[in-house]
C-alpha positions in Angstrom: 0.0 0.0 0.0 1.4 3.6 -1.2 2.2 5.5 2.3 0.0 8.5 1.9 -2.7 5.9 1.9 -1.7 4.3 4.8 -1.8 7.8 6.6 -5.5 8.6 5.8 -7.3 9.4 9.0 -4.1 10.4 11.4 -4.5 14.1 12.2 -1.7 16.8 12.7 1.2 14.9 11.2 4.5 16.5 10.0 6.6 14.5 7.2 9.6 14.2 5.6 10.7 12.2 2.5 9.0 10.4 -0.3 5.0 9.3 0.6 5.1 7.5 -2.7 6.9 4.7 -1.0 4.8 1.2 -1.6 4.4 -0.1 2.2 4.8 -3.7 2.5 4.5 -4.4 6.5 3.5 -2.2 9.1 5.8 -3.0 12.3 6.1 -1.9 16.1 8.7 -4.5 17.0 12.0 -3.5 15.3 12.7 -7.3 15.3 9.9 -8.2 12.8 10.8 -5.6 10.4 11.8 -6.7 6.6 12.8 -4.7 3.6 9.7 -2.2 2.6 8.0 -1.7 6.3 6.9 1.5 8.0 7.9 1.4 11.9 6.5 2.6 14.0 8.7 3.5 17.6 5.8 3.1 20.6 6.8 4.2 23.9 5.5 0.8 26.2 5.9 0.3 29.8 9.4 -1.7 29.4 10.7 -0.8 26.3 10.4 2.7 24.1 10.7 1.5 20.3 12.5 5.0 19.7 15.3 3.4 21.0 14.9 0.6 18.3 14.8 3.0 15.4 18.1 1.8 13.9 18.0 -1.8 14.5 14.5 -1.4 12.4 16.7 0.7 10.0 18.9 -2.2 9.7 16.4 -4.5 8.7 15.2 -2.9 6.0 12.8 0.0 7.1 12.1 2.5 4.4 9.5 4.9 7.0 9.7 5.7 10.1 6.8 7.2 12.8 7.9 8.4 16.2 6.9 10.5 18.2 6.7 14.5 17.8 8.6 15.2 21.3 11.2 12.7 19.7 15.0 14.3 19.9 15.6 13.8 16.5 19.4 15.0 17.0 19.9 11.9 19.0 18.2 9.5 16.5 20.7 8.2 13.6 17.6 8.0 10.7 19.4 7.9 7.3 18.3 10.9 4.8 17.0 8.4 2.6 14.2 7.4 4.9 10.8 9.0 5.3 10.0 10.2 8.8 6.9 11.0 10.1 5.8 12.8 13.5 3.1 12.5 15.1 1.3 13.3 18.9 0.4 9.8 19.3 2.1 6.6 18.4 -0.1 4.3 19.1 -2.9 5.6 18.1 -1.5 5.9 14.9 -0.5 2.5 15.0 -4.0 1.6 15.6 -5.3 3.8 12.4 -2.5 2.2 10.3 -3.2 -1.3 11.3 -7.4 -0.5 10.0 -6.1 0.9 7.1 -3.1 -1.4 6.1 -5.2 -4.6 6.5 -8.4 -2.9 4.7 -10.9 -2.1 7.7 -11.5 -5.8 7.9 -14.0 -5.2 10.8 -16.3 -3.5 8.8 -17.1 -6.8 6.7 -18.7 -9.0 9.8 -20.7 -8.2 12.6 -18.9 -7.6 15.7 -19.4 -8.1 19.3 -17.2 -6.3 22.1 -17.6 -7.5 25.8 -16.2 -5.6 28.7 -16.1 -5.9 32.5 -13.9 -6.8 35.2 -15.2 -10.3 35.6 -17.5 -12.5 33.1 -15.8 -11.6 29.6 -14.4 -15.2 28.8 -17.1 -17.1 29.8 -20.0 -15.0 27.7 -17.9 -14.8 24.6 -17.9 -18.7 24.6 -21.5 -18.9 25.3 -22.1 -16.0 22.5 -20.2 -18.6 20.2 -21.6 -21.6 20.8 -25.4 -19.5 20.6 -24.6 -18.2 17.4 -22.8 -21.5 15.7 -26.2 -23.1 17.0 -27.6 -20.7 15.1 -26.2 -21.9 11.8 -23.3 -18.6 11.7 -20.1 -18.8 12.0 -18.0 -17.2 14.5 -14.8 -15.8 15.2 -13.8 -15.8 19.1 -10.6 -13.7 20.2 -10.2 -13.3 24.3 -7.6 -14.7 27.0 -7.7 -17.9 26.4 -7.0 -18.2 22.5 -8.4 -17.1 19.4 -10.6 -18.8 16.7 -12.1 -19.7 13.7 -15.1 -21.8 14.5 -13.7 -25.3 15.8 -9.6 -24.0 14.1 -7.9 -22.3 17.2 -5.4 -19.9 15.8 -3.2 -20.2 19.1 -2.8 -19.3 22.2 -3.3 -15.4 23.7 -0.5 -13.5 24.9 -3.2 -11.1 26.2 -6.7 -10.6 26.7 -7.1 -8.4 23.9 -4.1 -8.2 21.0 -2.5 -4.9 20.2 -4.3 -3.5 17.6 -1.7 -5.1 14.4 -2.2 -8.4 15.5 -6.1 -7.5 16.4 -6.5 -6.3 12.9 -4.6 -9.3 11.3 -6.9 -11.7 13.0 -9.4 -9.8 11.5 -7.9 -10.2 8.4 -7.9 -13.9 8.8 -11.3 -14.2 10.0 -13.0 -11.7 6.8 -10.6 -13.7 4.7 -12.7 -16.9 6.0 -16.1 -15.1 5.9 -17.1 -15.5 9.6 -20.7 -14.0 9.9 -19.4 -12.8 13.6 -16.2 -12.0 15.6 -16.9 -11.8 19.4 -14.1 -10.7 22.1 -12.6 -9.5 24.9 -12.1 -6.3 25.3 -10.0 -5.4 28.1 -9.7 -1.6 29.8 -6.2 -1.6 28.8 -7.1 -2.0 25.0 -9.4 0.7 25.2 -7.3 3.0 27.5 -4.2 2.5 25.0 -6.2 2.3 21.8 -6.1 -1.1 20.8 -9.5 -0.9 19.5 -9.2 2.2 18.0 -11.0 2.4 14.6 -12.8 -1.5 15.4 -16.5 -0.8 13.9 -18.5 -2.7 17.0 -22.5 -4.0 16.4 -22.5 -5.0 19.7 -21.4 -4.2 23.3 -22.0 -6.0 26.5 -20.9 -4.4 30.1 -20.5 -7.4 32.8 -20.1 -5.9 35.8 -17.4 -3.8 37.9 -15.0 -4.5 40.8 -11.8 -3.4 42.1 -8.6 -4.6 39.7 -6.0 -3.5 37.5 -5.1 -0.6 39.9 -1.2 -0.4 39.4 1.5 1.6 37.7 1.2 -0.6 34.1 -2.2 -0.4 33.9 -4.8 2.3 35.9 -4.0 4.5 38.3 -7.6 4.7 39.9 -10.7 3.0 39.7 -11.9 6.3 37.9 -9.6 5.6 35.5 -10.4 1.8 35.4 -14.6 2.7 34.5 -13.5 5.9 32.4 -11.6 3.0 29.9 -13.9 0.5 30.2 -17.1 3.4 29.7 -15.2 4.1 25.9 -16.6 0.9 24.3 -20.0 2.5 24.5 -18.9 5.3 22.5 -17.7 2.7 19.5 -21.4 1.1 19.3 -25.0 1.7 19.3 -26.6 -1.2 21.1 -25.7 -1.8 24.2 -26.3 -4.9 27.0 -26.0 -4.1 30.7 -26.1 -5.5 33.9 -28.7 -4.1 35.7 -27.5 -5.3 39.1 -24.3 -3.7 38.7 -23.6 0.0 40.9 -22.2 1.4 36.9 -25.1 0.6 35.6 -26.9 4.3 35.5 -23.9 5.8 35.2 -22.7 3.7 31.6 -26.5 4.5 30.2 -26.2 8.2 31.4 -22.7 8.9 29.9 -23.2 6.9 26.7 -26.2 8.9 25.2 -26.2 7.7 21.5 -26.3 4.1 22.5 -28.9 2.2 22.9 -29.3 -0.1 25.9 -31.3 -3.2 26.5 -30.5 -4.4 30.6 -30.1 -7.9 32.3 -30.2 -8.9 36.0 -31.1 -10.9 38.9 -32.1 -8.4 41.4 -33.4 -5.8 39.9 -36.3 -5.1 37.4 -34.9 -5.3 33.7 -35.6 -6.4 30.5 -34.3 -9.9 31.1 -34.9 -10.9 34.4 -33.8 -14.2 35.7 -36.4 -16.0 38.5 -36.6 -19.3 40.1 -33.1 -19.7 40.1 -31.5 -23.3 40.9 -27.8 -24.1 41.3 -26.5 -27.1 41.9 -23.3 -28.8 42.3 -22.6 -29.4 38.2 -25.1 -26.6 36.5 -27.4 -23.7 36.6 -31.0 -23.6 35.4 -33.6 -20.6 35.7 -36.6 -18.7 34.1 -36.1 -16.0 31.9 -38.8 -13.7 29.6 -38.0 -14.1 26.2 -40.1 -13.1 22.9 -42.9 -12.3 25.5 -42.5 -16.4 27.1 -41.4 -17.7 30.2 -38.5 -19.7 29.3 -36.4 -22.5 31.5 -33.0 -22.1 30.8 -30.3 -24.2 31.9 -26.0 -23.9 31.7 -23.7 -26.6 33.1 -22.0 -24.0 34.5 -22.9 -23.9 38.3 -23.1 -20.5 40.1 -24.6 -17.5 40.2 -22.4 -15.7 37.9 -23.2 -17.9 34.9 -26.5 -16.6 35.3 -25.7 -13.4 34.8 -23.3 -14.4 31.9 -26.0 -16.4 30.3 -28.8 -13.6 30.7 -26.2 -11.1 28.7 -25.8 -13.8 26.1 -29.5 -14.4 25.9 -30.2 -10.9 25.8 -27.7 -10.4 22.7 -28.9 -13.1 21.0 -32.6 -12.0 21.3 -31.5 -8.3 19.6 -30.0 -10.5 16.6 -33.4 -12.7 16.3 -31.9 -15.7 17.3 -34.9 -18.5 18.1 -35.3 -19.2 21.6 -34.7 -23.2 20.8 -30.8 -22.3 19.3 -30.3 -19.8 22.4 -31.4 -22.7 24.9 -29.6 -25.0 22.4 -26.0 -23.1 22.8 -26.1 -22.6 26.3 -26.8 -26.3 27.8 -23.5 -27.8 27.1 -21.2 -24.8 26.9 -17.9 -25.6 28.5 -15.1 -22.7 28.7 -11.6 -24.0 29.0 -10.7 -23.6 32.9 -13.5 -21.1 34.0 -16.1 -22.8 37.0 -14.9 -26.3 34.6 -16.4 -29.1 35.4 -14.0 -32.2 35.1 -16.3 -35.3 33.2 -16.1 -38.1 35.5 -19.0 -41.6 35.8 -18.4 -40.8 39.6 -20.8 -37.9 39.7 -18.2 -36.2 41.8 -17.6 -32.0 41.3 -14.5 -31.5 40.6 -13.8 -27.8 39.3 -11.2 -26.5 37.4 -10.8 -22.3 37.7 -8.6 -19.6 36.8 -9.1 -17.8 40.3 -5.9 -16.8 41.0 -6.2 -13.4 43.1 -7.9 -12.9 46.3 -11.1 -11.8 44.8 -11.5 -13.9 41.7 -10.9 -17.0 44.7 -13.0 -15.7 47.2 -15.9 -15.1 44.1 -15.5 -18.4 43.6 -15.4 -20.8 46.6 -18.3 -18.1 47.7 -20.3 -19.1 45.1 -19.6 -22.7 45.5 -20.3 -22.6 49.5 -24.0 -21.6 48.4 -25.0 -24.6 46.7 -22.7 -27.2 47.9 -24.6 -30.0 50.4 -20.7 -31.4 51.5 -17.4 -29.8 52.0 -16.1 -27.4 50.0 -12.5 -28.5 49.3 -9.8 -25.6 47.7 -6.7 -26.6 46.1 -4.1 -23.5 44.9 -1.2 -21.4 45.1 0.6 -18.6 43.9 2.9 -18.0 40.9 6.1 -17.0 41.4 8.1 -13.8 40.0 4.5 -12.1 40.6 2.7 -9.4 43.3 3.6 -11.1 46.1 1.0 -9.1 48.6 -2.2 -11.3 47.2 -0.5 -14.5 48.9 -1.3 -13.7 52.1 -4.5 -12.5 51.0 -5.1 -15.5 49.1 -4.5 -17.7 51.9 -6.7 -16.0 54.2 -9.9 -15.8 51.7 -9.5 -19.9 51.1 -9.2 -20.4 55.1 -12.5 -17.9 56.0 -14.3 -19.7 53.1 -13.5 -22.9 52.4 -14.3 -26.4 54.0 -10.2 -27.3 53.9 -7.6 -26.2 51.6 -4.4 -27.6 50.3 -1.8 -25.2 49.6 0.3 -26.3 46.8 2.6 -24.8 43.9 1.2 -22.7 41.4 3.7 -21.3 38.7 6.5 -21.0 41.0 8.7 -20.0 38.1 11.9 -18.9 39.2 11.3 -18.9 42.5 11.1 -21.4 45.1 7.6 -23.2 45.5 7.9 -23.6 49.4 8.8 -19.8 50.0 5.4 -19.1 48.0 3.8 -21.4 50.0 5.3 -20.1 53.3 4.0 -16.6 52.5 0.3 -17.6 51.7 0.3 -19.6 54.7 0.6 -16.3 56.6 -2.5 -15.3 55.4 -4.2 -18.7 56.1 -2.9 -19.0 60.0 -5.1 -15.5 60.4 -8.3 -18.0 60.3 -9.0 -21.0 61.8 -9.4 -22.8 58.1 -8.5 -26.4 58.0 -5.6 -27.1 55.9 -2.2 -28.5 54.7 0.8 -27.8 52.3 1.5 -30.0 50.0 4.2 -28.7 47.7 3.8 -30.9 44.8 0.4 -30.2 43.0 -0.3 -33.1 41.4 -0.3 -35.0 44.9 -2.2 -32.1 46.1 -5.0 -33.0 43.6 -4.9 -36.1 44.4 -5.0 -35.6 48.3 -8.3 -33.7 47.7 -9.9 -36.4 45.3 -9.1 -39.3 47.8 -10.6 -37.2 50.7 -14.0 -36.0 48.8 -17.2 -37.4 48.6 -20.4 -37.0 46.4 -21.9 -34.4 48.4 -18.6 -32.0 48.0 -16.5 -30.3 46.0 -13.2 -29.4 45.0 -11.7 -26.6 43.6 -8.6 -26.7 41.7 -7.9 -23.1 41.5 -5.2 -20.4 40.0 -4.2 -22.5 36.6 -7.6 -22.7 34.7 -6.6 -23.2 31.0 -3.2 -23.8 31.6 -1.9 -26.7 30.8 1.9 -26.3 31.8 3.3 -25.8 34.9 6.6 -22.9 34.7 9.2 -23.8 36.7 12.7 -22.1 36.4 11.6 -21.0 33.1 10.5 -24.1 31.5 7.0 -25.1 31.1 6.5 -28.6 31.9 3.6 -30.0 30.4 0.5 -30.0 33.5 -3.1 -30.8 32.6 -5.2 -30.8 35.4 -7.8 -32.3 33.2 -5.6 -35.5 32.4 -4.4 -35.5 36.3 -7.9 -35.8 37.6 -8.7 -38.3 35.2 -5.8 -40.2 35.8 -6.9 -40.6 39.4 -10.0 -41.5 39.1 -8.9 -43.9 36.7 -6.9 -45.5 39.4 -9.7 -44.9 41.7 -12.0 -47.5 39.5 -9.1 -50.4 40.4 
């Protein structure tokens, strides 16, 4: 693509050199660059890609964008290469990626869904409701990214910087998905990651204190003001009526148009007769003016919620209430509230809970349906904040039954010292419990000491199916361990 093309739609630029040049690969990462690619130097957290200008040189860069504050005196850029300032980076980056890849968002319907907790799990149910349906559906979010049933690997984040998002879109027009649903993170939004995605739809989960640091927000202001930007990018909106932002997101967001979900509250899907049980979730729920029974083997409060925001999206598109029923019975989300298969009938739960909130949300949840013990396996990983272990500890001994400390990721530190440190937070209740260093014995402790009427929690790894340990994963499928087990149990 001829670089003055590229540019369209980044304001208040200054250039120098030829804008004639045919662009072959736009590039943030000096590393990737090849002969014919525009880089573009972003100032991150770690790294500031002004100092990578020459290496990008070196590998065959024939543009450069940096920053206008950029010394320029200090930066080596050949006179044979075009440079071009602007105010912001990354932003631009985000403009270049729409334009360099052809505004692939524009040629599907997409779905954005926000929220501190709840994302994953709704974007899976959204899937497997619309591929019910008879469309098909692109999924991008934490845990990987596909095509239908063709996972095109793993996530390095929640939601991709916006090259990579772009490409994926790419990929995913390329294929002719009818829909692309995904995370979208308050980072992505805060940094621009989804600048210039054209969104059908947006769903707001809910809201709780996270992501308050020096990489990410400095406040929870800052934290809602991200997440409140979505609703700027759409015009139909899906809220959670039980949620304090809930006024708040409808109030600031005056061009969009909000259907609401809830529990509690009074709202245009509003979930009754609630059971929960130890392996799913089943509830009535007014849908094209009918009382409908829905049920999700996902057990816990919270997968009603995620359901009803599903259901509610799915009603705007005109899905039948058959496919929405359909899509959400046997939904399974790799390591979120996971129920491990087993002919023993016994709950064995497989979650990515690994901070003292997402793990307290959890084995809370649990405690309110479960007739036995509730039984909590985790740890900590290592190289990591180390003030949630104590708080960690201390959630699973005020809520849970017993718990078995174990390793986590220790990665390069050691696993006992982790262990030593949530312990601290544990002896400040009087929760039943015991270290067990090695995790797979620690599964197996918990298995051998349950019973039909309880359940265990195998919490902090979720999806994961490696364990890091002086930086090398080793593979660890909790899935494979439990059925191993039970395997043996059957002797």
């Amino acid at each position: 693509m001829e670089l003055k093309n590229l540019l369209k739609g980044i304001e208040n630029i200054k250039t120098k050199g030829d804008l004639g040049l045919e662009i072959k690969k736009v590039e943030n990462n000096s590393k990737k660059v090849i002969p014919g690619t525009l880089f573009v130097a972003v100032k991150g957290f770690d790294f500031d890609g002004h100092d990578y200008i020459e290496e990008a040189v070196k590998n065959g860069a024939v543009a450069i964008m940096l920053d206008i504050s950029a010394d320029l005196k200090k930066i080596k850029i050949p006179s044979d290469i075009t440079v071009i300032l602007t105010a912001n980076t990354r932003l631009a980056l985000a403009i270049l990626a729409c334009n360099f890849f052809g505004n692939p968002s524009k040629q599907f319907k997409l779905i954005g869904i926000t929220g501190t907790k709840g994302k994953t799990t709704t974007t899976y149910m959204i899937k497997s409701i619309l591929e019910k349906a008879g469309y098909k559906v692109g999924l991008i979010g934490t845990i990987a990214n596909y095509i239908g049933d063709n996972c095109l690997g793993e996530s390095n984040r929640t939601t991709p910087e916006s090259l990579e998002l772009q490409e994926l879109f790419y990929k995913m027009a390329k294929e002719k998905v009818d829909y692309v649903v995904m995370e979208v993170s308050s980072q992505s939004l805060k940094l621009n990651r989804v600048y210039g995605c054209n969104f059908d739809y947006a769903i707001f989960t809910n809201f709780y204190k996270d992501h308050i640091s020096l990489k990410e927000h400095s406040d929870m202001e800052d934290y809602f003001n991200s997440k409140l930007k979505l609703f700027s990018m759409t015009m139909r909106g899906f809220i959670n009526a039980d949620d304090f932002k809930c006024n708040r997101i409808k109030s600031n967001s005056p061009k969009c148009t909000f259907s609401t979900y809830s529990i509690d509250n009074n709202s245009d899907y509003l979930a009754k007769d609630i059971t929960i049980t130890n392996i799913s979730v089943d509830f009535k729920v007014k849908i094209q003016g009918k009382n409908e029974r829905v049920k999700v083997n996902i057990p816990g409060r919270y997968s009603v919620y995620n359901a009803l925001s599903a259901i509610a999206l799915a009603d705007a598109i005109g899905i039948k209430i058959e496919k929405i029923k359909e899509g959400l019975e046997n939904i399974t989300v790799p390591g979120r509230n996971e129920l491990v298969p087993n002919n023993k009938e016994l709950a064995i739960m497989i979650d990515y809970a690994h901070t003292a909130e997402s793990l307290s949300n959890i084995l809370q949840a649990v405690k309110t349906y479960t007739k036995g013990k509730v039984i909590c396996v985790f740890g900590c990983g290592g190289d990591r904040d180390k003030t949630k272990r104590p708080q960690m500890g201390e959630v699973a001994g005020r809520i849970a039954d017993y718990s078995i400390v174990t390793s986590d990721n220790p990665r390069t530190e050691a696993p006992i010292e982790i262990i030593n440190e949530i312990e601290d937070g544990i002896k400040k209740t009087k929760g039943k419990y015991e270290i067990i260093e090695n995790r797979k014995e620690a599964i197996k402790k918990a298995i051998e000491m349950m019973t039909k009427k309880d359940i265990v929690i195998l919490a902090g790894k979720g999806h994961e199916t490696y364990q890091e340990i002086n930086g090398e994963k080793l593979p660890f499928d909790e899935r494979e361990i439990v059925k191993e087990f039970l395997k043996e149990k059957n002797k």
